[in-house]
N, C-alpha and C positions, 0 to 999 in steps of 0.2 A: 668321339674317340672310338677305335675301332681294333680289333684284336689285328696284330703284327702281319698274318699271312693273309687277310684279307684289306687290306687299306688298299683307298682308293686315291691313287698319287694323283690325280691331277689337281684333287679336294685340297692337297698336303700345300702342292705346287701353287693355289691361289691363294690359300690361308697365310703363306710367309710373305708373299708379296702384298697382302693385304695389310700386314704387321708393317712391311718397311716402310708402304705410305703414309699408315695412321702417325708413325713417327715426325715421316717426315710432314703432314699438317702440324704439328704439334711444334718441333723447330722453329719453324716456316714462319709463324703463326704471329711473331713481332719481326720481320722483315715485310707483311704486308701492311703495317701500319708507318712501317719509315721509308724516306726519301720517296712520296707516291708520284709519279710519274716520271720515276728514271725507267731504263732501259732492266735494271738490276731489277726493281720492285716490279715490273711488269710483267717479267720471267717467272718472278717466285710466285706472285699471283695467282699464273698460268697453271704454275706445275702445282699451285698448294688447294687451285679449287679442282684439278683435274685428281687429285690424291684423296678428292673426297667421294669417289667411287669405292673408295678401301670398307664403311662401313656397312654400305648396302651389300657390299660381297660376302660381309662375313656371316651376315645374317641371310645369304642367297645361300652358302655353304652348309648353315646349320639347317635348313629346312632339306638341302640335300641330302644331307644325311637321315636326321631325324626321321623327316616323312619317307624315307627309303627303309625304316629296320621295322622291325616286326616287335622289337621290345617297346615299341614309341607305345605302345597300344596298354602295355604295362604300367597302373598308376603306380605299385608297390616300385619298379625299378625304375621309375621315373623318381621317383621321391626318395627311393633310400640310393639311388646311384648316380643318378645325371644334375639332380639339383643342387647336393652338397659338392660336385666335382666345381662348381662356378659358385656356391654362394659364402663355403668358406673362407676361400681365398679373397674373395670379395671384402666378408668382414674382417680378416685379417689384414690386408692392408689398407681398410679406412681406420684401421685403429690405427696404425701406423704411421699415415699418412702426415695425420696433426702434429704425431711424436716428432717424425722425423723434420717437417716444416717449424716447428718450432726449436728445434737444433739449428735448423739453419738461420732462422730469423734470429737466434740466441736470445730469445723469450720463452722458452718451453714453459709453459702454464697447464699442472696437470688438472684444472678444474676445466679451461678449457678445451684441451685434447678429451675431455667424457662428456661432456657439454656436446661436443662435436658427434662423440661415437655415437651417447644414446641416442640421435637423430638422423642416424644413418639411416632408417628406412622411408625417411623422408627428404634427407637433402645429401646428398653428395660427399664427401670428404674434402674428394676435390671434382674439378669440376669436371675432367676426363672420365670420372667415372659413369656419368649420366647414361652410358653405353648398358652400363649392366644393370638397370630399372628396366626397361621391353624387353631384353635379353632374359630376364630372368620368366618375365612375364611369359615369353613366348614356350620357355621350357614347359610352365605349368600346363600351360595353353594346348603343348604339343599333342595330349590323347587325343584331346579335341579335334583337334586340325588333323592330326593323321586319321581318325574314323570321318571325318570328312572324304578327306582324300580317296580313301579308299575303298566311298562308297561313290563316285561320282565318275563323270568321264570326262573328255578331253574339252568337250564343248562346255558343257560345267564351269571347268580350270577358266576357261578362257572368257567365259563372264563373269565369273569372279575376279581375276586379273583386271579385265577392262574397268569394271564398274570402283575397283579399289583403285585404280592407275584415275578417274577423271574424280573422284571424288576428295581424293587425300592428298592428290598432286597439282590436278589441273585445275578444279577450282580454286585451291587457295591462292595458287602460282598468281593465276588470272585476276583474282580480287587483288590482289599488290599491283598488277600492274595496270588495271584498268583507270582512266581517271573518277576522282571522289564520286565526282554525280552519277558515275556507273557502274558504282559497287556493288550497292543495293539489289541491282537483278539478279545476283550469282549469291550474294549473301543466303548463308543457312541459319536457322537460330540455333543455338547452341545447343538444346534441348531436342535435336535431331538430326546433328552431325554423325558420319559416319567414321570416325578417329578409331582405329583398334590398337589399342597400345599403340596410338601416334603413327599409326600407319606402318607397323615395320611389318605387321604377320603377311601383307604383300609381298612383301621381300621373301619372307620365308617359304612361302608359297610356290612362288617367282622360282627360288633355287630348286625347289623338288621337279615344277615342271621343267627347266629348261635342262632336266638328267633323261627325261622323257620323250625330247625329240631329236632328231636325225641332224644332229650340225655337218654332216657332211654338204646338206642342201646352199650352208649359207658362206660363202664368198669369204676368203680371210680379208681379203683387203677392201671388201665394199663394209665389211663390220669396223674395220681400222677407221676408213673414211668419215661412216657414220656418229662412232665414238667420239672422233677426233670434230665432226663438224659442233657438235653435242656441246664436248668442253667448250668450244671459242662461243658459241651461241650464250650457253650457261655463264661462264665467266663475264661475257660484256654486258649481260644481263644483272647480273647479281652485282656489278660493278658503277651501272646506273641506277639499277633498286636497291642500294642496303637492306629494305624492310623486311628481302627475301630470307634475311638470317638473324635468328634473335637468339637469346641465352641459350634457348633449351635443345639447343642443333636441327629446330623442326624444318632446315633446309633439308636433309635429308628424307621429307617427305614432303615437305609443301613446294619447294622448287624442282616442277617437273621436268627438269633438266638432268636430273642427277638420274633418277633413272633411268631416262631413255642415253646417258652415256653409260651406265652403270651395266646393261643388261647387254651391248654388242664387245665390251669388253670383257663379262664372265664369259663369254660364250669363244671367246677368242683364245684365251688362259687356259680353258676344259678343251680348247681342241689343240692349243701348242702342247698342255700337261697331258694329253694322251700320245701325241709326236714323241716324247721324251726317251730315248731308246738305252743311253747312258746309268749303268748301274750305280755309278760315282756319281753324277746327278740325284740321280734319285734322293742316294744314301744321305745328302749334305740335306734335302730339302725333309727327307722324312726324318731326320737329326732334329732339325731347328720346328717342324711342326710342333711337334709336345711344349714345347719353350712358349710357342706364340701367347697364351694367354696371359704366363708371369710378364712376357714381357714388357704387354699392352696394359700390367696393374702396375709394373715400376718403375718404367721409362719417362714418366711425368715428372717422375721426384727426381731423377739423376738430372734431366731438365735445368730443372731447381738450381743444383748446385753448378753444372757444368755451363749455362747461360753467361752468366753475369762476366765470366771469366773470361770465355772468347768471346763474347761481344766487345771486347777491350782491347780484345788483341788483333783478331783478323775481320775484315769488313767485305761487302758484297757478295757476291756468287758464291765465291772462293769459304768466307766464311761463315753462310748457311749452309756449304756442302760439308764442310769440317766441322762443325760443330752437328751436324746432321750423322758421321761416320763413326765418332766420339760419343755421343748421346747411346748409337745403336751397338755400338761395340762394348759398353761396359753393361748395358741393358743385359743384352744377352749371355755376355760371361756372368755377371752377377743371377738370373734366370740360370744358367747351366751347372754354375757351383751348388747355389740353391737345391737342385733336384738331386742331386747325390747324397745327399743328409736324409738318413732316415727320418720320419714323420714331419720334418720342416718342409719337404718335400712334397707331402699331401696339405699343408695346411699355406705355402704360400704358392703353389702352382696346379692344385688339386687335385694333380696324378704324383704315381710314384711307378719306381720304377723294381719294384719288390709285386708286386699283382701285374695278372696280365690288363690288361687296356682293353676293354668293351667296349662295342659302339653301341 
């Protein structure tokens, strides 16, 4: 978050397109278990494993920023400003979450619904939420990693990069996909694995460096290429290994797919969101910024209710896209009426709109 006359729109520019595809994985997300090999399911497939670049960005976005300000270095404003902006709203809708889930299953059970809460620092609400366990970890993390940062240089960066990219991505990618009898070479014992919060502070990392070099050097369409070769490699992959993706999303760091499409696509979005010359553009994307985080805490649960309904009514393309447009349209009006309510405002989206906005 960043004061008004200093935001950097291209940041704004990736974070809402990041929000539309986390959505749309979440849609998507029973379309790729039905009718598997029509033409329909192959599509959403396509478009639902290429939409899983949206989480490594957001966590490439926040190391953008974070390791860019001078406050990161700040334990006091780290703790009294940056961790309550992500961990109330947090607790406030896993308290929710159970309320609202059991409205709709019409069993509401409030021993269950506390059952649930008081174990939110250890399990989820729901299962979307998994995002904001390393999210939160990385915030603690950030003094850290920025006095890192700030004391090292580019060669540094870049073996720390490399060494987190073959340890957290490539070996594990590689043990799934090697046969049984040739795991064991690649196999690490547990008790000296290199896992940092599950691999994501790469990512965070990842976003401060790539605000640090010169994208005019890199080709728009050899990065489009690249990305695009990434997805169909990734997807036909993950589509003959399933073991690539288990409960806890750790595709997003053990399938080294995701990053090497994840990284020519930020870098494509930071060089169109600097292109962006339209003051009307802008105004709509730095509008819907603030909104992104309520969005991606309540657009599960509208999920919920609005699923069951058109899956009954419209089918195929037509009705993962409509139920995709529906899902993100009342997301965000309900995220927008939300933030105009004094203190509901800080407590389920964790800015307001009464203080100015720090980064």
């Amino acid at each position: 978050m960043e004061e008004k006359q200093s935001r950097i729109f291209y940041l704004d520019f990736i974070r809402v397109i990041a929000i539309l595809l986390v959505v749309f994985i979440h849609v998507s997300a029973i379309d790729t278990v039905q009718n598997i090999g029509s033409h329909t399911w192959a599509t959403i497939k396509l478009l639902n494993y290429f939409a899983h670049i949206s989480v490594p960005l957001f966590f490439m976005i926040s190391g953008a920023l974070l390791l860019n300000s001078k406050r990161t270095l700040s334990l006091s404003y780290t703790w009294k400003k940056r961790i309550p902006h992500i961990l109330i709203p947090f607790l406030v809708w896993s308290l929710a979450s159970p309320i609202i889930g059991g409205i709709h299953a019409k069993d509401l059970n409030w021993s269950i619904v506390w059952d649930s809460f008081r174990l939110v620092f250890g399990h989820p609400t729901q299962i979307t939420y998994w995002f904001m366990y390393p999210l939160i970890g990385i915030y603690i993390l950030s003094p850290i990693i920025k006095a890192l940062v700030d004391n090292t240089d580019k060669k540094m960066l870049n073996y720390i990069l490399i060494f987190w990219f073959i340890t957290n991505s490539v070996l594990p990618t590689m043990f799934v996909l090697l046969p049984k009898q040739y795991r064991h070479l690649i196999e690490v014992y547990p008790a000296a694995n290199f896992f940092l919060i599950g691999g994501y502070v790469g990512y965070f990392i990842l976003g401060y460096y790539l605000t640090k070099i010169d994208l005019n050097r890199f080709n728009n369409w050899i990065l489009f290429i690249v990305g695009i070769l990434f997805v169909l490699i990734g997807c036909y992959t993950e589509y003959k290994n399933p073991k690539l993706l288990d409960i806890y999303n750790a595709s997003y760091v053990t399938e080294m797919f995701i990053p090497l499409m994840s990284v020519p696509f930020f870098m494509l979005l930071q060089k169109w969101g600097n292109r962006i010359d339209s003051d009307g553009i802008k105004n709509v994307f730095a509008r819907l910024s603030p909104l992104v985080f309520g969005v991606y805490l309540i657009h599960n649960l509208i999920i919920l209710y609005i699923e069951p309904f058109m899956l009954a009514s419209v089918t195929g393309l037509i009705g993962t896209f409509s139920r995709y447009i529906v899902v993100l349209a009342i997301s965000i009006i309900s995220i927008w009426v939300l933030s105009y309510i004094p203190i509901i405002n800080y407590l389920f989206t964790g800015v307001t709109r009464y203080t100015k906005k720090t980064k």
